[in-house]
C-alpha positions in Angstrom: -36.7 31.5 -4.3 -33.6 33.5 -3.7 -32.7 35.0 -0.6 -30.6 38.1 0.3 -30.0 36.5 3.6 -26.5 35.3 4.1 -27.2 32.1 6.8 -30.3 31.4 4.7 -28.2 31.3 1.6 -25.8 28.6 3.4 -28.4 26.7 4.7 -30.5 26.5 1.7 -27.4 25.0 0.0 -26.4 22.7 2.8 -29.9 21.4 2.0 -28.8 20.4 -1.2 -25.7 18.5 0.4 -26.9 16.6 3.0 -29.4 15.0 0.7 -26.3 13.3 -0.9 -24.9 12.5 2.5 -25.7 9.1 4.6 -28.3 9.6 7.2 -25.8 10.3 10.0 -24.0 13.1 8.7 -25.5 16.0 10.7 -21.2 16.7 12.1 -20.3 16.7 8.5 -23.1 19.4 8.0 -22.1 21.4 10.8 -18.4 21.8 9.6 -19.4 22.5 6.2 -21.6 25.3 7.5 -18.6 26.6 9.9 -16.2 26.3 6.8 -18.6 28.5 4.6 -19.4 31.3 7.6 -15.7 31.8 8.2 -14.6 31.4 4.2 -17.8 34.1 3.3 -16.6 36.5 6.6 -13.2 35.9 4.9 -14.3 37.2 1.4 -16.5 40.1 2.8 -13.2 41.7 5.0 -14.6 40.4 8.1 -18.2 40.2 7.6 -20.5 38.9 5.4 -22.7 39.7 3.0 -25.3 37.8 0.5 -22.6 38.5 -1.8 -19.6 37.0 -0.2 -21.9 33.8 1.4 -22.7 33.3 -2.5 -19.1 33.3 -3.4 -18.1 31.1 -0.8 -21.0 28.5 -1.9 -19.7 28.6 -5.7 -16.3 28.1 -4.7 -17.4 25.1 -2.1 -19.3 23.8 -5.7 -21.1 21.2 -7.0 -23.3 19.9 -3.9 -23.0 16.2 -5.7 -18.9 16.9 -5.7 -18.7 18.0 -2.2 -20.8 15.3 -0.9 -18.6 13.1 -2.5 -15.9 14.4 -1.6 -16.3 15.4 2.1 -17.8 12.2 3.6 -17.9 9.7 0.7 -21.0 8.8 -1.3 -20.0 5.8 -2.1 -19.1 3.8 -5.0 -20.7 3.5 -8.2 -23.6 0.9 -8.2 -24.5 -0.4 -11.4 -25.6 2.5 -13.9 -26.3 4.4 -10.8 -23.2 7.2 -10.3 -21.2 7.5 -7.3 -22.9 10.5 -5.8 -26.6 9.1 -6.3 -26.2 5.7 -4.6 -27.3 7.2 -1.0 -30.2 9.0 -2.2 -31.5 6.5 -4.5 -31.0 3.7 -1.8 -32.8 5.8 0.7 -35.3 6.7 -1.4 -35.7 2.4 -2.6 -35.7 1.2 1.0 -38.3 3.8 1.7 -40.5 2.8 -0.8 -40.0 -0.7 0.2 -41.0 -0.3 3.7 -43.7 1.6 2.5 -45.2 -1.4 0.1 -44.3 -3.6 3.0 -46.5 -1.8 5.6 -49.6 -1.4 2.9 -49.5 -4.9 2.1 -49.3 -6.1 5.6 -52.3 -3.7 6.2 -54.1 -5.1 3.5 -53.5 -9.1 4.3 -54.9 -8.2 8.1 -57.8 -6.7 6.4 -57.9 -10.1 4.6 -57.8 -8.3 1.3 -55.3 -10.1 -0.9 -52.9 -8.6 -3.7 -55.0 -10.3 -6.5 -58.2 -9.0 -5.2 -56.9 -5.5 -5.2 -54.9 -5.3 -8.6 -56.8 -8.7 -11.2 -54.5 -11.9 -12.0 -54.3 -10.4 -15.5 -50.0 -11.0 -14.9 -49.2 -13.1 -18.3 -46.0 -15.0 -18.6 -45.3 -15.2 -15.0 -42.1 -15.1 -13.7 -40.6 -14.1 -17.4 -42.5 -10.2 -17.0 -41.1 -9.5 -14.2 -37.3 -9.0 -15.8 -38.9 -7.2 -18.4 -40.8 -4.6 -16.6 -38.0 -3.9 -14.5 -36.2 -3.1 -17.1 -38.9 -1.3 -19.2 -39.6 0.8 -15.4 -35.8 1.4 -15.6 -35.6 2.8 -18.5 -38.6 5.3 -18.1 -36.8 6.5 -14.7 -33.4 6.9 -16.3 -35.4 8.9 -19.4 -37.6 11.2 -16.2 -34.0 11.6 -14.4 -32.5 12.9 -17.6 -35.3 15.5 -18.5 -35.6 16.8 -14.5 -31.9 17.6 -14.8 -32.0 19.2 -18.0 -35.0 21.7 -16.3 -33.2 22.2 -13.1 -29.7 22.7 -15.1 -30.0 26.4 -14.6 -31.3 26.8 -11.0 -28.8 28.8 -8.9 -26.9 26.2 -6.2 -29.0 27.6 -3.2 -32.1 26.3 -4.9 -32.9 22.3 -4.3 -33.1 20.8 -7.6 -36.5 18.7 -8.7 -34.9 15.5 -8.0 -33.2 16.8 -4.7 -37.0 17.3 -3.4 -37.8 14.0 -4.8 -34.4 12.5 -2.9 -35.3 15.0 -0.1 -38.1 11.9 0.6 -35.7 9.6 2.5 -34.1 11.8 4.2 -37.8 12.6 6.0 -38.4 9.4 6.1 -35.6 8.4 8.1 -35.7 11.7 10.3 -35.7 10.9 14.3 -38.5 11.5 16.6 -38.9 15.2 17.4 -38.7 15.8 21.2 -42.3 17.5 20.8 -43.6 14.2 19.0 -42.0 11.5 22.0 -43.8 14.1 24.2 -46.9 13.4 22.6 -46.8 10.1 22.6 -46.0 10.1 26.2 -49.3 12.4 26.8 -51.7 10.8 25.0 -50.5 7.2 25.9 -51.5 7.7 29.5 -54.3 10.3 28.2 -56.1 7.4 25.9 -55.0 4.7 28.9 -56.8 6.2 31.1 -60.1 7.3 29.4 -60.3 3.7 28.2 -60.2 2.4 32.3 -63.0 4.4 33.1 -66.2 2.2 34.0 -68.3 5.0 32.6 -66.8 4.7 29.0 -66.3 0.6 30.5 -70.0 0.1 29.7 -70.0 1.0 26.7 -67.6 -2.0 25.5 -69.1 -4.6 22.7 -69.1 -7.7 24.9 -65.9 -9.1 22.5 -64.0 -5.8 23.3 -64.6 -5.8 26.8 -62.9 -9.1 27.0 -59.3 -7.6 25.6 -59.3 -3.5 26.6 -57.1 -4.0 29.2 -54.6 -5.5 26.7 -54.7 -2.1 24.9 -54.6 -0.1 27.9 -51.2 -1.6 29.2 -50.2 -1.1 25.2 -51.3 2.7 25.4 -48.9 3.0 29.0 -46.2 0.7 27.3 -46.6 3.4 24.5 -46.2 6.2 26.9 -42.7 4.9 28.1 -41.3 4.7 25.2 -42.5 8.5 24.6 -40.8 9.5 27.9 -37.4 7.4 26.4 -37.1 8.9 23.4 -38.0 12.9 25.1 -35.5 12.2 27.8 -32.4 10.1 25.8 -33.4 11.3 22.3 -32.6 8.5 19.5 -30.4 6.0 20.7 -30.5 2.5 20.0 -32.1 1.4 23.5 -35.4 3.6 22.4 -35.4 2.3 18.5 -35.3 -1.5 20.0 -38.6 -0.4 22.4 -40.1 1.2 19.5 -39.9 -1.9 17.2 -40.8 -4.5 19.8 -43.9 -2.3 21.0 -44.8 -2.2 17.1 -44.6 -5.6 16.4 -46.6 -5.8 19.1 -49.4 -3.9 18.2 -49.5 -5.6 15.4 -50.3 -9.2 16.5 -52.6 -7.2 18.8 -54.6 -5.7 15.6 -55.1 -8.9 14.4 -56.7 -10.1 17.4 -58.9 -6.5 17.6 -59.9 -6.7 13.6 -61.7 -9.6 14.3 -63.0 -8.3 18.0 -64.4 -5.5 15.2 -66.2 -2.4 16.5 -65.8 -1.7 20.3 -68.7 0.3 21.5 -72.4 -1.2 21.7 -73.8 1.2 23.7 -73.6 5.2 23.7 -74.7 8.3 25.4 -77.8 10.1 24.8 -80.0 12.7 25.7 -83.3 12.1 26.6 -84.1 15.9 27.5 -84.1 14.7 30.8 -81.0 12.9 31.6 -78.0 11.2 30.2 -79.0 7.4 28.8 -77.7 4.6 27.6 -78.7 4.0 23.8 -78.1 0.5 22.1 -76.8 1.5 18.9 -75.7 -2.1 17.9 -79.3 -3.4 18.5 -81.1 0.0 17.2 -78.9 -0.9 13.9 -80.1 -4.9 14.1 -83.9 -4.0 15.0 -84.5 -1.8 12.0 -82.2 -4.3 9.2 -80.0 -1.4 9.2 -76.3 -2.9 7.5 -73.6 -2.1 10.8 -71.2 -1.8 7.8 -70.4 1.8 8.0 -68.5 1.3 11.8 -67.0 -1.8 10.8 -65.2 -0.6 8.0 -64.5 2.8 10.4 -63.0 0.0 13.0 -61.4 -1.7 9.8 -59.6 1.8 8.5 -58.6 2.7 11.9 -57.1 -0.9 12.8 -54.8 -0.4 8.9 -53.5 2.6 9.4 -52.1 2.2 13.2 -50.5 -1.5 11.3 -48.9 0.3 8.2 -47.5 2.6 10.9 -46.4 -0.1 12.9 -44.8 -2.1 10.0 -43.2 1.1 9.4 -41.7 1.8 12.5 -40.3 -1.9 12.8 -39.2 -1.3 9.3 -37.2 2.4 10.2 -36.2 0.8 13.6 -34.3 -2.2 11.9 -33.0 -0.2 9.9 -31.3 2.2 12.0 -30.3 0.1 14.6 -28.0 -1.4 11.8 -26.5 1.5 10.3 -25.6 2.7 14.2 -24.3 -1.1 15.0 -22.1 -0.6 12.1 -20.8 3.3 12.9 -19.8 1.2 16.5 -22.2 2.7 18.7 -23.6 0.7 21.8 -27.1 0.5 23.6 -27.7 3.6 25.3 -26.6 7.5 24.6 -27.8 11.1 24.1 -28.9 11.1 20.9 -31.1 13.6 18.5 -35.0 14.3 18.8 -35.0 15.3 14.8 -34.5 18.6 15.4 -31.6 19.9 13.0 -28.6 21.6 14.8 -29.4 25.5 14.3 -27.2 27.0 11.6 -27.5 30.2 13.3 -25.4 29.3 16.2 -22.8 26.4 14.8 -21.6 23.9 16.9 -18.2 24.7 17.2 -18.7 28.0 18.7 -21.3 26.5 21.4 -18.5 24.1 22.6 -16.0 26.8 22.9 -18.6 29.3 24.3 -17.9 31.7 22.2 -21.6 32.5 21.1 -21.8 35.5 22.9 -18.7 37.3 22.0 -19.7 35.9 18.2 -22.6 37.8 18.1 -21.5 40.5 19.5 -18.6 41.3 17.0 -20.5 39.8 14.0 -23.0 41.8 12.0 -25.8 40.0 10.1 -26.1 41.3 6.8 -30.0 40.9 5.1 -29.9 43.1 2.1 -25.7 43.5 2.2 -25.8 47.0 3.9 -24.2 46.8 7.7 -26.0 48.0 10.9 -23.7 50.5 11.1 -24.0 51.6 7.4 -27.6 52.2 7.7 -27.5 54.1 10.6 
């Protein structure tokens, strides 16, 4: 959709850029966006205008080129050009975490691959070279198509496969500050409703046993909430993150087994507040206690194939920041892109101010002063 809005104009096409870039490119992005505000005030006489912010993106060009260019894509892997290797490995290791969280889910669960999917695999190991490269060529045939279709799309619009790349880039996105406050919140919200005897007696006798295990888990959680809202993402806070997961996984496979936690629950009698045996109500009457075990057994996958995640993203990152030379501990990002209303460069010198002051924002190309 187009947009007669100059910034939105840039931003929608640094979009398209930093999809090609490696994860920790957000300073790349920032110059970029400072090169095509003062190159687009430049064409405009001094300000800018839809018009002049779309001739500055076509003479930037190709956001493939410039991604290239600017901070390296890296090399050509295989049949896989120069400019796609970031996205597609992104986009690869994400779906590889992904499969490795679901499976791990699944094997807790004590659901096995063959269970799920048959053993109708023939010719075992000699398929698997040949669906890969059957699945190879179907993707290279897809890719081909999509960019024949989004040939003609204007270079402020994200192509199909952009939005498709656009996945690894989310996936790797840091812990918003809002999010790490959460966690700190509802870590010592959940820790302490759990601690209190009233919702105590409730407890199966097998989850009685372990709760406080989860409680110290759910103030451990909140800590690492409070680390990541006060220092951001910084190696220190990824390490906490991944130990806690791995973790709470070795802690769901005792609690799958503990299965559902509650025996007892509160009811009404018109008189007063009681307690009502729902375990034994379900027992007396041959009633199958299925449905809340396979509630317990939902509940206890999806907090794993999160957890396999975030020891997954955690990994991850912590390499790709060893290797850019950085240490333990510093002020890193809560997710939150850098506003590409007020650029970086004019925040350091302070300049903000006196920026907005002597620049006019242009919406429809008329000037504040034109239209009055």
């Amino acid at each position: 959709m187009s947009s007669n809005d100059p910034i939105k104009l840039i931003e929608q096409y640094l979009e398209r850029v930093r999809v090609y870039l490696p994860l920790d490119s957000e300073d790349a992005i920032v110059e970029l966006q400072t090169h095509l505000i003062e190159e687009a005030q430049r064409i405009g006489g001094g300000t800018m205008t839809a018009g002049s912010a779309m001739m500055a993106i076509e003479r930037m060009g190709d956001p493939k080129s410039v991604a290239n260019e600017y901070a390296g894509s890296g090399k050509k892997v295989g049949p896989v050009p120069a400019e796609y290797v970031n996205p597609v490995s992104r986009i690869a290791i994400v779906l590889l975490g992904i499969a490795a969280a679901v499976i791990t889910g699944i094997s807790l669960l004590g659901v096995t691959i063959s269970q799920l999917f048959g053993t109708e695999i023939q010719n075992w190991p000699l398929s698997i070279p040949i669906m890969i490269a059957m699945n190879l060529a179907i993707i290279i045939g897809i890719v081909g198509v999509i960019s024949l279709l989004d040939r003609d799309k204007p270079l402020t619009e994200k192509t199909t496969l952009e939005s498709i790349f656009g996945i690894g880039v989310e996936g790797f996105k840091p812990k918003g500050r809002w999010d790490a406050l959460g966690d700190l919140v509802m870590g010592i919200f959940w820790g302490i409703i759990i601690m209190i005897p009233g919702i105590v007696i409730l407890y199966t006798e097998a989850f009685a046993a372990v709760y406080m295990v989860v409680v110290v888990f759910l103030f451990l959680g909140a800590i690492r909430g409070a680390l990541f809202y006060i220092g951001g993402e910084n190696n220190f806070n990824l390490a906490v993150e991944g130990m806690l997961s791995a973790v709470w996984i070795a802690l769901a496979a005792v609690l799958i087994n503990v299965g559902w936690p509650l025996r007892y629950v509160y009811a009404n009698d018109g008189i007063s507040w009681t307690l009502f045996d729902l375990e034994g109500f379900f027992l007396e009457n041959s009633i199958p206690f299925v449905p809340f075990d396979w509630i317990w057994a939902v509940f206890i996958f999806v907090t794993v194939v999160i957890a396999v995640w975030r020891v997954f993203v955690s990994t991850m990152k912590i390499t790709m920041y060893v290797r850019a030379g950085k240490g333990i501990w510093w002020q890193g990002n809560w997710g939150e892109r850098r506003s590409l209303r007020t650029p970086l460069w004019k925040r350091i010198l302070g300049e903000h101010d006196q920026f907005q002051q002597k620049e006019t924002v242009y919406h429809d190309g008329y000037s504040e002063s034109d239209e009055q």
